[in-house]
C-alpha positions in Angstrom: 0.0 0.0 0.0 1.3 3.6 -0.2 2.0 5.9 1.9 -1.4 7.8 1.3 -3.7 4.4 1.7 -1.7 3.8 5.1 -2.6 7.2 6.3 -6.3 7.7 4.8 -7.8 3.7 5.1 -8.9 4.5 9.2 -9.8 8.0 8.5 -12.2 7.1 5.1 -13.4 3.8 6.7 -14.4 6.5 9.9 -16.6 9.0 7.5 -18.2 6.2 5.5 -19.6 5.0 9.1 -20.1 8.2 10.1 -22.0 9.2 6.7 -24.3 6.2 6.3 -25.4 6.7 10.1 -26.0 10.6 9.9 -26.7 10.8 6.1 -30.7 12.0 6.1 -30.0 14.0 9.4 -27.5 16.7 8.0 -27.8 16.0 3.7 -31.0 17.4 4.4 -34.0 15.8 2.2 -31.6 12.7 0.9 -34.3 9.8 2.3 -33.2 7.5 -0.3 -29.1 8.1 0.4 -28.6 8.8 -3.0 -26.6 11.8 -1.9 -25.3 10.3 0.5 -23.5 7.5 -1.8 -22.4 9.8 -4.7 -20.7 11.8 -1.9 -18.8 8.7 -0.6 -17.9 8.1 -4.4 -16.3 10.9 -4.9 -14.8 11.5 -1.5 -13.0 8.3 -2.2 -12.3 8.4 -6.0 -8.5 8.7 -5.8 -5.7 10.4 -3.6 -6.1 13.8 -5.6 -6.8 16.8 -3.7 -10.2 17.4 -5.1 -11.0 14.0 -3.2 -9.1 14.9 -0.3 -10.9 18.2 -0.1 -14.8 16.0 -0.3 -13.4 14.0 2.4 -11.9 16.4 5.3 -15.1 18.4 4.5 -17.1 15.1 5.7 -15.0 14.5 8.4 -15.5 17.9 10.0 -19.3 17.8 9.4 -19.3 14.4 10.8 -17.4 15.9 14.1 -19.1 18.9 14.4 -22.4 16.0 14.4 -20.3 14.6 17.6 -19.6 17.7 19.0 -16.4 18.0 19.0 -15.9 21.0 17.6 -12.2 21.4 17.9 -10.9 18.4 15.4 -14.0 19.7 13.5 -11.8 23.3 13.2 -8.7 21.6 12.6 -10.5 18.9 9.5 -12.2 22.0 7.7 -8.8 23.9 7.8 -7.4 21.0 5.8 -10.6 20.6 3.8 -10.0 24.4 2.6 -6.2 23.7 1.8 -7.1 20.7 -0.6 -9.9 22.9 -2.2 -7.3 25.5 -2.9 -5.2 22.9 -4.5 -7.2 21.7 -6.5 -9.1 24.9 -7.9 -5.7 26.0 -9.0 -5.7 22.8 -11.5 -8.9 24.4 -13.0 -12.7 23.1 -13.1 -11.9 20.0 -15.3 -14.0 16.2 -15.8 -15.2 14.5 -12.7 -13.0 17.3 -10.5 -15.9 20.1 -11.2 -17.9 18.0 -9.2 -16.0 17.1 -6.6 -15.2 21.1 -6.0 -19.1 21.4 -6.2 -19.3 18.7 -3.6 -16.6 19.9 -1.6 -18.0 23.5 -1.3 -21.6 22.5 -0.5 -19.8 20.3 2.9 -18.0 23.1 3.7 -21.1 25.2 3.2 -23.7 23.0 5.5 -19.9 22.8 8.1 -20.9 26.6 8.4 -24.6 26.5 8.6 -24.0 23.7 11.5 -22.1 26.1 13.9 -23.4 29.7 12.5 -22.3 32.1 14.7 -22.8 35.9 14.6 -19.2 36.3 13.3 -19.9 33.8 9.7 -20.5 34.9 7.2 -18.4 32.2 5.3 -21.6 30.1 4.5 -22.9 32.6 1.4 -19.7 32.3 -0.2 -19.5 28.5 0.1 -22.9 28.2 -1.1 -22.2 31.2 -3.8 -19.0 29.3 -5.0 -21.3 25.9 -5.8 -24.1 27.4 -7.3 -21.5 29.6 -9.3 -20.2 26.0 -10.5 -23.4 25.1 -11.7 -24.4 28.2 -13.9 -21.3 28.6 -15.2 -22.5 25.5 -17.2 -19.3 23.4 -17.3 -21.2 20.5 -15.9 -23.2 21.0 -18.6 -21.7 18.6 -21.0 -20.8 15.8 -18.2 -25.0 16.0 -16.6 -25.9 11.9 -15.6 -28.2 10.5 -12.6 -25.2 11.8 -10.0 -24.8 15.6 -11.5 -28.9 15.9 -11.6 -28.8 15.0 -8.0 -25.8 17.2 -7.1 -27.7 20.2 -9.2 -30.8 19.6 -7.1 -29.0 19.7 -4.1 -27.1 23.0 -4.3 -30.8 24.8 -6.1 -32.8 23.9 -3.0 -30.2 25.7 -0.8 -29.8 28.1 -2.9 -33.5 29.0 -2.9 -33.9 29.4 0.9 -30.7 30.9 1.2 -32.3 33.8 -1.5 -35.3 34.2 0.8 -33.1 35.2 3.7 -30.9 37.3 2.2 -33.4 39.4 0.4 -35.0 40.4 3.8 -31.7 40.6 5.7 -29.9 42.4 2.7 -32.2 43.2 -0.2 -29.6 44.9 -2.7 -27.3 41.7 -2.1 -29.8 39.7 -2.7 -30.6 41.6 -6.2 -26.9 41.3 -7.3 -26.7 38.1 -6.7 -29.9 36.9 -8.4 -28.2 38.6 -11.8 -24.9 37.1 -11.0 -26.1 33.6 -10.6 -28.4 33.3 -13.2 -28.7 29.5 -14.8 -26.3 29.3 -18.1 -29.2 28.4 -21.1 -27.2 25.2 -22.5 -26.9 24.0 -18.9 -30.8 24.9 -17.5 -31.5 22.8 -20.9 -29.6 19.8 -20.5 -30.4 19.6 -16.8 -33.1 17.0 -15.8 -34.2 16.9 -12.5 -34.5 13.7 -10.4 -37.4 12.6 -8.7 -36.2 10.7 -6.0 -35.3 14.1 -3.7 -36.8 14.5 -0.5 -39.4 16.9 -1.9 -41.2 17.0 -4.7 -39.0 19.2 -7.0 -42.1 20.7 -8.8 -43.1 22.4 -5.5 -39.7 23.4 -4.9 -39.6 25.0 -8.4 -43.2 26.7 -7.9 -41.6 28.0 -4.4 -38.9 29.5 -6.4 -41.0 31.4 -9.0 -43.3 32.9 -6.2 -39.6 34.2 -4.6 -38.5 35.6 -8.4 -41.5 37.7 -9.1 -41.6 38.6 -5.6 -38.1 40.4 -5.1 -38.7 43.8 -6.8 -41.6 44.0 -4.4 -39.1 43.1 -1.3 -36.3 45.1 -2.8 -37.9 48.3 -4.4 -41.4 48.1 -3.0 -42.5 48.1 -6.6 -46.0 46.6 -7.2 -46.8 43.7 -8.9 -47.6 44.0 -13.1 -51.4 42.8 -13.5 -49.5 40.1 -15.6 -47.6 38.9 -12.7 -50.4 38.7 -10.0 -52.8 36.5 -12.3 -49.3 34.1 -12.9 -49.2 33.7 -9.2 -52.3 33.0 -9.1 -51.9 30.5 -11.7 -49.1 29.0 -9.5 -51.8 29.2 -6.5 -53.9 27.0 -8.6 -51.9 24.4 -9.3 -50.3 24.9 -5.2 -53.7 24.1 -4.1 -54.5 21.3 -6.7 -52.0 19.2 -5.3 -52.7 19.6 -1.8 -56.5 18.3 -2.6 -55.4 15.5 -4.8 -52.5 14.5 -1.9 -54.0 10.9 -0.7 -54.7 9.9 2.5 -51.0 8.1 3.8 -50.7 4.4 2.5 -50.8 2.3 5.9 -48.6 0.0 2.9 -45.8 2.8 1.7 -42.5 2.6 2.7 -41.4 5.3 5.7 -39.3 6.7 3.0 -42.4 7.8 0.9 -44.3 8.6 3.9 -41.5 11.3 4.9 -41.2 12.1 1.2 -44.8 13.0 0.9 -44.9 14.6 4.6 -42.2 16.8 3.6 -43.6 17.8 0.0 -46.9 18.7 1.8 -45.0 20.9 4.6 -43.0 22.8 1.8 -46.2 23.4 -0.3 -48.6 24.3 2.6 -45.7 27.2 3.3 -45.3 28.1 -0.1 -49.3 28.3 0.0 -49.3 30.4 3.3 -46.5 32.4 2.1 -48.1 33.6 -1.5 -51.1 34.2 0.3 -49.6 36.6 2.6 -46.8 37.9 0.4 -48.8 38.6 -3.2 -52.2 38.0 -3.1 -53.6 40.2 -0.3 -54.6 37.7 2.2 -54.5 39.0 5.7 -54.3 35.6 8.0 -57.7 35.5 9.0 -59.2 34.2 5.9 -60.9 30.7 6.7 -59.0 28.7 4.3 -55.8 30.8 5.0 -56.3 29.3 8.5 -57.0 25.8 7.3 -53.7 25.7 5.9 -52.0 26.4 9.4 -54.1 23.8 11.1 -52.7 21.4 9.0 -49.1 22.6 9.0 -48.9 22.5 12.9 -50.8 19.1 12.4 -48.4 17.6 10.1 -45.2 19.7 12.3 -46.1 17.5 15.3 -46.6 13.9 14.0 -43.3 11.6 13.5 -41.4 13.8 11.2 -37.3 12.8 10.1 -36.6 16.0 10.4 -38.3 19.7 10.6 -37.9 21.4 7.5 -36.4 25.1 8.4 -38.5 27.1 6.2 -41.8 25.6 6.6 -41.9 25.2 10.4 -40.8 29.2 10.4 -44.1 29.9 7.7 -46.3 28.0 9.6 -45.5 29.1 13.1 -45.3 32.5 12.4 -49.1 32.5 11.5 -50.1 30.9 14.9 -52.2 33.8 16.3 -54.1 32.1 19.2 -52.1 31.2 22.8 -52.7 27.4 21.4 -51.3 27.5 18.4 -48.8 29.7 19.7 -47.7 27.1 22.1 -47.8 23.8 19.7 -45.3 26.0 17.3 -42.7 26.6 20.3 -43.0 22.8 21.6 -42.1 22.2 18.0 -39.1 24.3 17.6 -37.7 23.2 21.1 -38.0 19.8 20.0 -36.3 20.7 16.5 -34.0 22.2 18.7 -32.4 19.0 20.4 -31.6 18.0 16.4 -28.0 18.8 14.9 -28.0 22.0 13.4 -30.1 23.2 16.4 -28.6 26.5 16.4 -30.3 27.7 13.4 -33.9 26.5 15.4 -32.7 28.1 17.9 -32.6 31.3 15.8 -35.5 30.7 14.2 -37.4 30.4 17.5 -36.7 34.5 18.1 -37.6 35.1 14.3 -40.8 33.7 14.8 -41.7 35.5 18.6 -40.5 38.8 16.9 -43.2 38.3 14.1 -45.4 37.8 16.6 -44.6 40.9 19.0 -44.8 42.7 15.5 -48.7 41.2 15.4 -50.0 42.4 18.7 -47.8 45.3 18.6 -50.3 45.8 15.4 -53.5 44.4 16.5 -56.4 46.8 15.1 -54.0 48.0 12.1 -51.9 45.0 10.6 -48.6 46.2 10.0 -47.7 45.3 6.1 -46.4 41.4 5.6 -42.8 42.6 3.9 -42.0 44.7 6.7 -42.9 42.5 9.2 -41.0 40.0 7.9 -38.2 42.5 6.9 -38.0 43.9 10.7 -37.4 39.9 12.3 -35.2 38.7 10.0 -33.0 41.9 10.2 -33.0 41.6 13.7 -30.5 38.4 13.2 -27.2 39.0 14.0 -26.8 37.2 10.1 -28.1 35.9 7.5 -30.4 32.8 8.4 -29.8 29.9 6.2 -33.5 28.4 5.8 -32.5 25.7 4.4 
């Protein structure tokens, strides 16, 4: 063996036990272990840095998982060094993905232990998605690339929502500096085996689109625009009545598939209501659709899904509901990553001081939101 398999055997053989058990808990919405698997693939492809990079970026997410934050430090450090190596080679082959791969760890290392000092996790997440619309991959797209593409888009959505509350004109310049290359957005074909329905994700993203002048420049929405929300309301709505009642006989892995879908589609429901179409909260089926958000939010869940649980809760308005949405978040809390529920926890009670404050005169939905999420001391990842 050489010198490098002598070294590297314990620690791989360490983050492919440490990925398989943690895998659906911190690759967020990878049920299946798809992810999971193509990461391993490429962590352990050869003894080039690009690899190397993949698998110190593991190791550190898998010790900051253990809480031990220190080796974590010390593993991302060398993670960064192998990225740098490797970059410098250029974005060529089966190394663009690994770089992809490698930035998206390093990204989710950042979201794990977010601190009011990081601000490292934008650029992470910036440097993939700048991967993936550059369109290299473009040429090289298969089952594993789709996946990977899938991956770095729904962080990149959630990651747009926060930012263009917490820093609107940032937000703006990076929508025009990460839009999709044509050839690649063509050749791209999404999987359907992620942990939410990719349709709803896409939907979710269009509502955010049409929606940031309105956040940015408080510029009203073109007659044109509302009725294609509401067109995306329609079909929203028509899969939450056609959803079937759960199959006793499905797998869990469906079941938390189709859990999941419904959370993220009841948010994107609650939050096109509020945001575009003029809804104040009290409209009955407004408040159907938080009924069965906390409903779904408190049965056996594999994780809770950032963004919707912060939708959802921050439309509680009774002492009840109020109280169902904070057992929830303090149970999310005891999950890894609990910092950012943590966070959320305040986001959601300052909405709510910003409703009473308001009682007889609702305050307006963008500056509400606006005013809680700039309260963070950064940028929340939603994702």
């Amino acid at each position: 063996m050489t010198t490098w398999d002598v070294e590297t055997f314990y620690e791989m053989a360490e983050a492919q036990s440490k990925i398989m058990d943690m895998g659906s808990r911190l690759l967020i919405l990878d049920n299946l272990g798809h992810l999971t698997d193509c990461i391993l693939r490429l962590a352990f492809y050869d003894a080039t840095p690009a690899s190397n990079a993949i698998l110190y970026s593991l190791l550190a997410l898998s010790s900051l998982n253990l809480g031990r934050t220190g080796p974590a430090v010390v593993l991302k450090i060398k993670a960064l060094s192998y990225l740098q190596q490797s970059l410098r080679l250029g974005n060529i082959g089966h190394r663009t993905a690994q770089h992809l791969m490698a930035s998206m760890l390093l990204y989710l290392c950042e979201t794990f232990q977010i601190s009011s000092t990081t601000k490292d996790w934008a650029e992470y997440l910036c440097g993939a998605k700048q991967i993936v619309v550059s369109g290299v991959l473009a040429q090289e797209v298969h089952a594993d690339i789709s996946l990977l593409f899938d991956w770095v888009s729904y962080h990149e959505i959630f990651a747009r929502f926060g930012l263009v509350y917490w820093k609107p004109a940032v937000a703006m310049r990076g929508m025009r500096f990460c839009a999709m290359d044509p050839v690649a957005a063509k050749m791209l074909v999404p999987r359907h085996d992620f942990g939410c329905d990719r349709q709803v994700l896409d939907y979710t993203s269009s509502i955010f689109t049409a929606l940031m002048p309105r956040i940015t420049e408080d510029k009203d929405l073109t007659h044109s625009q509302t009725q294609d929300l509401y067109v995306v309301e329609a079909k929203l709505r028509s899969g939450l009545l056609e959803s079937p009642p759960i199959d006793v006989t499905s797998t869990e892995i469906s079941r938390d598939r189709d859990k999941t879908t419904e959370l993220y589609r009841i948010a994107a429901l609650i939050y096109l209501n509020r945001a575009a179409l003029g809804y104040s909260g009290e409209e009955l089926r407004h408040r159907n659709l938080v009924h069965r958000g906390l409903d779904l939010l408190c049965g056996k869940l594999t994780y809770v899904p950032p963004w919707p649980v912060f939708m959802i809760s921050c439309e509680a308005r009774d002492d009840a509901q109020r109280m169902t949405a904070l057992q929830i978040l303090a149970k999310a809390g005891e999950e890894p990553r609990s910092f950012n529920m943590r966070l959320l926890r305040e986001l959601v009670e300052a909405c709510w001081n910003q409703d009473d404050l308001h009682d007889e005169e609702a305050m307006d939905y963008h500056t509400k939101l606006r005013l809680a999420i700039q309260s963070a001391p950064y940028v929340p990842p939603f994702s």
